[in-house]
C-alpha positions in Angstrom: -6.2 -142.2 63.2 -5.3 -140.7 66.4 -2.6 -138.6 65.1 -5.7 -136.9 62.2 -8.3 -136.8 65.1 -5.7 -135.0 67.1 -5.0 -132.4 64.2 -8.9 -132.2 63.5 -9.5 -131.3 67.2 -6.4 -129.1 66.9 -7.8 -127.5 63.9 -11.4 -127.3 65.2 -10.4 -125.6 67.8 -8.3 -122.8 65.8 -11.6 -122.7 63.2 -13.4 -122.0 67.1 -10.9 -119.4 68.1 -10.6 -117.3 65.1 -14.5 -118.2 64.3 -15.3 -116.2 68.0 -12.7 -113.7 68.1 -13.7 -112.4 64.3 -16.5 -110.6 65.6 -14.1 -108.7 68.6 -11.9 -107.7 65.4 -14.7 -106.6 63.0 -16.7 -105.1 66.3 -13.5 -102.1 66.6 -14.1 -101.7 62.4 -16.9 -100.5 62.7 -16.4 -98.1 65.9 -16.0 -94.6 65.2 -13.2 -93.1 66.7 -15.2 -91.1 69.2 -16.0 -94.9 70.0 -12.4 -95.4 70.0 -11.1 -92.3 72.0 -13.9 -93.3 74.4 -12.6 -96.9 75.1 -8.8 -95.1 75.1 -10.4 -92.7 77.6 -12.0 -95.0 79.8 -8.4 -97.2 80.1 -6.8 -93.9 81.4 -5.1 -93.0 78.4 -6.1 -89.5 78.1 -3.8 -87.8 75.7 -3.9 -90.1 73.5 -7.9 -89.9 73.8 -7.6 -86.3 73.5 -5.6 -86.5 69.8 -8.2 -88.7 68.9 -11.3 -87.2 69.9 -12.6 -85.0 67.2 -15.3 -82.9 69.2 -13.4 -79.7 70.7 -15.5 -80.5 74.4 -14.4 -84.3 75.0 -10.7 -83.5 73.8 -10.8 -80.2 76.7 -12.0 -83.0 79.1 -9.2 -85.7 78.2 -6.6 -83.1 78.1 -7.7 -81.3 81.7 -7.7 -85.0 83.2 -3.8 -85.5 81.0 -2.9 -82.5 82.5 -1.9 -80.4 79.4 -4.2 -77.1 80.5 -3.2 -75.0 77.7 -5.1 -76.6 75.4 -7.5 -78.0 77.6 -8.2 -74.5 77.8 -8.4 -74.3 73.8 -10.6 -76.9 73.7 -13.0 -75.7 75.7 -12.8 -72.1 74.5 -13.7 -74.3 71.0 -16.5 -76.0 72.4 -18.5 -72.9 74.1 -21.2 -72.5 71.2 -21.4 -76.6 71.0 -24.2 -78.7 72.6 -21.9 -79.0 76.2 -21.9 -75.0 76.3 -22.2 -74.4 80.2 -20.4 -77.6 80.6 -17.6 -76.2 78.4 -17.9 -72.7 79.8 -17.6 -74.3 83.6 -14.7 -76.6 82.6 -13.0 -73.4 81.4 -13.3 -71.8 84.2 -11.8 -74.8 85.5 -8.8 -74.7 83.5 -8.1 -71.5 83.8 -8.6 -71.6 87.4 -5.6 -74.5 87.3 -3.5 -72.0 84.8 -3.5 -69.0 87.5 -5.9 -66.8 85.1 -8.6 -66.0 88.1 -10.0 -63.1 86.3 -10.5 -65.6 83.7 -12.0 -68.2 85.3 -14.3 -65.7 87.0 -15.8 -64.8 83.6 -16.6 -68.1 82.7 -17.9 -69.2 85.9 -20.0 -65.6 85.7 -21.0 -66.7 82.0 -22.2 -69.9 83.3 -24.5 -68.7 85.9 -26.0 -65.7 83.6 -27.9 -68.5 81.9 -28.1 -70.8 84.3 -28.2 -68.8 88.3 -29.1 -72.3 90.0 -25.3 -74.0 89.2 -23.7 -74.3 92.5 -20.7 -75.6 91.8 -20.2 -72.6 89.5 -21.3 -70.1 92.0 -18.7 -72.1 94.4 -16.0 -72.2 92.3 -16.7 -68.1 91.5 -16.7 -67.2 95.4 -13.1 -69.7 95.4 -12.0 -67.4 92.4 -13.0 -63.9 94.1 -11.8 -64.4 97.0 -8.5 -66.4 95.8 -8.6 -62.7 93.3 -8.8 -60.9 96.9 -6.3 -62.3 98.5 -3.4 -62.2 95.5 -4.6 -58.5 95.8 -3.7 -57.6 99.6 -0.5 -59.8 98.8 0.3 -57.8 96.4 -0.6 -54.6 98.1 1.3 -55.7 101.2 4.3 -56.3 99.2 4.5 -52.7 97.2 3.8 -51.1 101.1 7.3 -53.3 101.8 8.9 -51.7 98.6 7.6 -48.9 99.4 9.1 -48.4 102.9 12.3 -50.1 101.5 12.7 -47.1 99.4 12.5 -44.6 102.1 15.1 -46.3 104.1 17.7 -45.7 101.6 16.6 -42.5 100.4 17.3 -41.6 104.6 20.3 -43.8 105.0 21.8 -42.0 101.5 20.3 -38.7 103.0 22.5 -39.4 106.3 25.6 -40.4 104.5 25.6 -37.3 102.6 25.2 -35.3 105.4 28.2 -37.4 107.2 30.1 -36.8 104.5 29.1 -32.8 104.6 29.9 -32.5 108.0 34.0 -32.9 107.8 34.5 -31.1 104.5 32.7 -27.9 107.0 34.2 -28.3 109.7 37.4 -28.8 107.7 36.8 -25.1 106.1 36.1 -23.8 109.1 39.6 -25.0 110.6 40.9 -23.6 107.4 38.9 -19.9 108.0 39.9 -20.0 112.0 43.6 -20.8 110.7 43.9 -17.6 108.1 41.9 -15.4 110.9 44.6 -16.3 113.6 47.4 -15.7 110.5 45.8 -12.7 109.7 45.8 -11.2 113.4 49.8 -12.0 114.0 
């Protein structure tokens, strides 16, 4: 009797186990896999969040946190006639921002405050980008002023050599001319 109370408790207590983890297994059937990107999301998984997210704005925000800006970038430019337009139009500037494409990120951030002037971190972000657009700009003037001068060191130091170079061959005809005058005088 002990060895069939000992199965029954055994079995009860499999019939208890599967009777309380039915509803965890039916619970994720009927999640939709928004549902399901959002719990994948939320455990730090975010590219494989972003393959399974369907709406173009979450998959630019899992795919900006995986680090795959390209088509975070996609994504968002997707999602910028959706319901999360300014928030999609910000995280593009974002993105684009993290690409190197500060013109482009200043348009979005610009397209974010035309509707809405009052979003700061837009209008900070915009005054990063400008002045981030500023200072690529006296780099890049600074460095054509170096090419620049570069150039007109070796178009003197060529300039000089030729004239070095001049300077023997004329002196060497006018040996030559002082030679055949003295010839021509004996």
């Amino acid at each position: 009797m002990s060895r069939i109370r000992r199965l029954s408790l055994q079995s009860s207590a499999l019939l208890a186990l599967t009777w309380l983890a039915a509803p965890v297994a039916e619970a994720d059937w009927l999640r939709t896999d928004e549902q399901k990107a959002y719990v994948t999301y939320r455990e730090g998984d975010y590219a494989d969040a972003a393959r399974t997210f369907t709406d173009p704005y979450r998959q630019g925000v899992a795919l900006y946190r995986a680090g795959d800006y390209q088509k975070a970038e996609r994504a968002f430019g997707a999602a910028t006639d959706g319901s999360f337009s300014e928030s999609a139009r910000y995280n593009l500037g974002n993105t684009r921002f993290q690409l190197g494409d500060y013109t482009g990120a200043a348009e979005a951030y610009e397209s974010v405050l035309a509707t809405n002037p009052s979003h700061e971190d837009a209008a900070y972000n915009l005054a990063l980008t400008r002045a981030m657009l500023a200072r690529l700009e006296q780099e890049q003037f600074r460095d054509q002023a170096k090419e620049e001068r570069k150039d007109e060191i070796k178009e003197e130091t060529d300039s000089q050599e030729r004239q070095a170079q001049t300077k023997p061959e004329q002196q060497e005809q006018q040996e030559q001319q002082e030679q055949q005058e003295q010839q021509e005088q004996q």
